[in-house]
N, C-alpha and C positions, 0 to 999 in steps of 0.2 A: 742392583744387587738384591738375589734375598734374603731371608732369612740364613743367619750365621753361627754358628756355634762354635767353640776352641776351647780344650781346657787349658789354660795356663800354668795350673799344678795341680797335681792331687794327690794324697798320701799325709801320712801323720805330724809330717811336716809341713803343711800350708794346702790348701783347698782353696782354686776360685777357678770361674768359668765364664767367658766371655760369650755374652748372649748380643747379637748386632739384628737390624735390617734397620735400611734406609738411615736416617739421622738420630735413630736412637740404639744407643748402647747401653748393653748394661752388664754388673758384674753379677753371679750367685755367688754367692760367701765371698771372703777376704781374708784368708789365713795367710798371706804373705805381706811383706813388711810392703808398705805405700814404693819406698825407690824401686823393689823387686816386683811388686806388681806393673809402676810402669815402666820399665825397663820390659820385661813379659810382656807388655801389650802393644810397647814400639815395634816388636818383632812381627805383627801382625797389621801395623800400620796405624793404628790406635793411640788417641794422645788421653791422658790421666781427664783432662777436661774437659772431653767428651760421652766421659762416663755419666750417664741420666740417674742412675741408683744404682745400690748396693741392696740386695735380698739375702737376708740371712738365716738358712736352713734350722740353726739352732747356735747354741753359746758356747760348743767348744773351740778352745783358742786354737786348733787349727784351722778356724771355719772364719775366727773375728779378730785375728792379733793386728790386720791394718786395718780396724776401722776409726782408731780414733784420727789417727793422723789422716789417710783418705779424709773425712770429713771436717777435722780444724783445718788442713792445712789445703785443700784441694774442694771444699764445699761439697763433697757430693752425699746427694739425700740415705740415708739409710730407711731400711724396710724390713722390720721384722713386726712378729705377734709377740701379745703379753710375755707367754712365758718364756721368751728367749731373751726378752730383756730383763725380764726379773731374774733370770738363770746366772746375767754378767756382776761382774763387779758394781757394786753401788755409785759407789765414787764414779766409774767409769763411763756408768750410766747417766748420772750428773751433767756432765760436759758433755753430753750429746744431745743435738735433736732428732726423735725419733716419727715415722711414718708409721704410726699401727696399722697392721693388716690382722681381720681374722680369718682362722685355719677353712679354708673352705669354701671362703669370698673371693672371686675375683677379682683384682685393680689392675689401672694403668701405669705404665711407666712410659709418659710420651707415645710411639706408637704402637709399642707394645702389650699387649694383656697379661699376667702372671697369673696364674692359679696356683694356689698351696695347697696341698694334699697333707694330712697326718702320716706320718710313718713310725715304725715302731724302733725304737732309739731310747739310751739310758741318757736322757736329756728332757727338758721341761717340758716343750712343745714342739720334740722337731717336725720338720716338713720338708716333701721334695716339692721342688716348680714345675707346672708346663707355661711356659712360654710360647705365645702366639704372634703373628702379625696379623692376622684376620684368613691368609690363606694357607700358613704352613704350621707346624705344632714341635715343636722338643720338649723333651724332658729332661730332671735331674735329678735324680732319686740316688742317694748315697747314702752312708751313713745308716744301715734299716737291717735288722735281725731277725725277720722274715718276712715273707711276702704275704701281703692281704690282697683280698676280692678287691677292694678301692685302691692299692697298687695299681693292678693289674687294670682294670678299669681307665682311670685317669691315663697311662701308659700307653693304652692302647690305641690310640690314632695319631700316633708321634711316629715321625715320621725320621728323625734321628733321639737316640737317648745318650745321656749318661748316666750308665748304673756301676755298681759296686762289685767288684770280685775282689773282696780283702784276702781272704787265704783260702790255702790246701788243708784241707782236717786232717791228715795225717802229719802234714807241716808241724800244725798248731801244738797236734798230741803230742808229737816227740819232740818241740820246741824245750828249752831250758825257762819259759815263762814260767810266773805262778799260775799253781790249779785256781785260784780264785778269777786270774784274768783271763786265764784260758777259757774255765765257764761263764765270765761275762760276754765273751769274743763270741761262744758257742750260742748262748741264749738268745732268746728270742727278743731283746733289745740290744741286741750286738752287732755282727756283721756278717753281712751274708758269705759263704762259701764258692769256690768257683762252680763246685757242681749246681750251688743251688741259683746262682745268676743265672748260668745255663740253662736251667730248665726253666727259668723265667724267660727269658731271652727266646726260646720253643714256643713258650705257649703266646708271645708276642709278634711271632712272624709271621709275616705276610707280605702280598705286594705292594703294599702302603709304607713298609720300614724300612730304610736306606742304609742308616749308618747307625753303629755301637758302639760308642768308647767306654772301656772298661777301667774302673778307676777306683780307687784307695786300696790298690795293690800293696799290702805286708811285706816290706821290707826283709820282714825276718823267716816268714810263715808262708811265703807265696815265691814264684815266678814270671816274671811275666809271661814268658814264652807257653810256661802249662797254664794259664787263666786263657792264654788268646786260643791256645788248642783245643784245652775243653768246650771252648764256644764255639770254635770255627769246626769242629766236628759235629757236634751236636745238630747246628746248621745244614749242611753238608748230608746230614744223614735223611734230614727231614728235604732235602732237594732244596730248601734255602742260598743257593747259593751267588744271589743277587745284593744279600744283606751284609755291607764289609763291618768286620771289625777291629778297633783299632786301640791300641794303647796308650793311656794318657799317663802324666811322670812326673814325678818329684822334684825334677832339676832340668826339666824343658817344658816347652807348649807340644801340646797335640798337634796334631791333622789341622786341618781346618775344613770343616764341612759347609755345604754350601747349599740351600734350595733351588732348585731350579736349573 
């Protein structure tokens, strides 16, 4: 088998993504409860205690609410940098043991390499991963309120991603939120727009990129059908039309993509 990816959930209600090849597994965040995460990954054939690590992007509780259970009750290693630990609860941080990584170094997780990239998030030190085996590359970039050169960079030899299309800006503007959350949504530590996943999504294609999953789709402020349109057009337009994309969800597992 090779190199595997699945998101198991994504959205404001719980975030995690199953990274596989050969005998090592691993999670990106853990925003669903320990039974719903593995319940989510029996679906895939995956057992809780085969999971090698848990990589955690940054400390919001849709990103960390199982990790303490995952790791008292099921031993598996956590991986975050300083300041997503300093970012969680004290106490919480307490009763855990923690695997520091810093932003920009890359470790192993069994046979896997991580790399953590900074991305821009109203969070302490968040970060997306690529994830390697030595011959295939993904990534996971979420959670980010604009695109930088080192995005785009780090992205660019991934071969499948998951990025972020939160909302429609006209969703957002005529939504009943507050203007204070609207312009943090809007701002450049917020969350990216469909249009503007899309034109990241352009400036990353090529014959090298397989597969998209588009993810922490706005419940309130988004569709999915317009996030998948405005990408599969945009694709499409540029003759793209080898690179699928796919939708990942709140209350099921994605695709499952596969190298090779």
């Amino acid at each position: 088998m090779g190199l595997q990816i699945c998101v198991l959930a994504s959205g404001s209600s719980g975030n995690c993504t199953l990274v596989q090849s050969g005998d090592t597994a691993l999670l990106i965040d853990a925003g669903l409860s320990a039974r719903e995460t593995g319940k989510r990954l029996e679906a895939v054939g995956v057992q809780l205690d085969q999971i090698k690590g848990i990589c955690i992007s940054h400390e919001h509780s849709d990103h960390v609410n199982g990790i303490r259970v995952l790791q008292r009750r099921h031993g598996i290693p956590l991986f975050a940098n300083c300041g997503t630990i300093e970012g969680l609860d004290p106490a919480e941080v307490a009763s855990l043991q923690w695997q520091v990584f810093t932003t920009g170094c890359a470790f192993t997780v069994g046979s896997l390499r991580v790399e953590p990239f900074l991305v821009p998030h109203d969070a302490n030190e968040p970060v997306g991963f690529i994830v390697g085996d030595g011959a295939t590359r993904v990534g996971i970039a979420t959670d980010m309120g604009c695109v930088t050169h080192l995005i785009r960079e780090r992205l660019r030899p991934c071969r499948a991603i998951v990025l972020e299309a939160n909302h429609d800006v006209d969703m957002l503007q005529d939504s009943d939120r507050p203007w204070q959350l609207k312009q943090r949504i809007l701002g450049r530590q917020g969350h990216l727009s469909n249009e503007t996943a899309a034109d990241l999504i352009a400036e990353l294609a090529g014959p090298g990129l397989e597969q998209i999953f588009l993810a922490h789709v706005s419940a309130e402020c988004n569709r999915a059908e317009l996030a998948l349109s405005t990408a599969v057009q945009r694709l499409e337009k540029l003759g793209h039309r080898h690179i699928r994309v796919s939708m990942s969800y709140r209350d099921q597992i994605s695709d499952i993509w596969t190298s090779g």
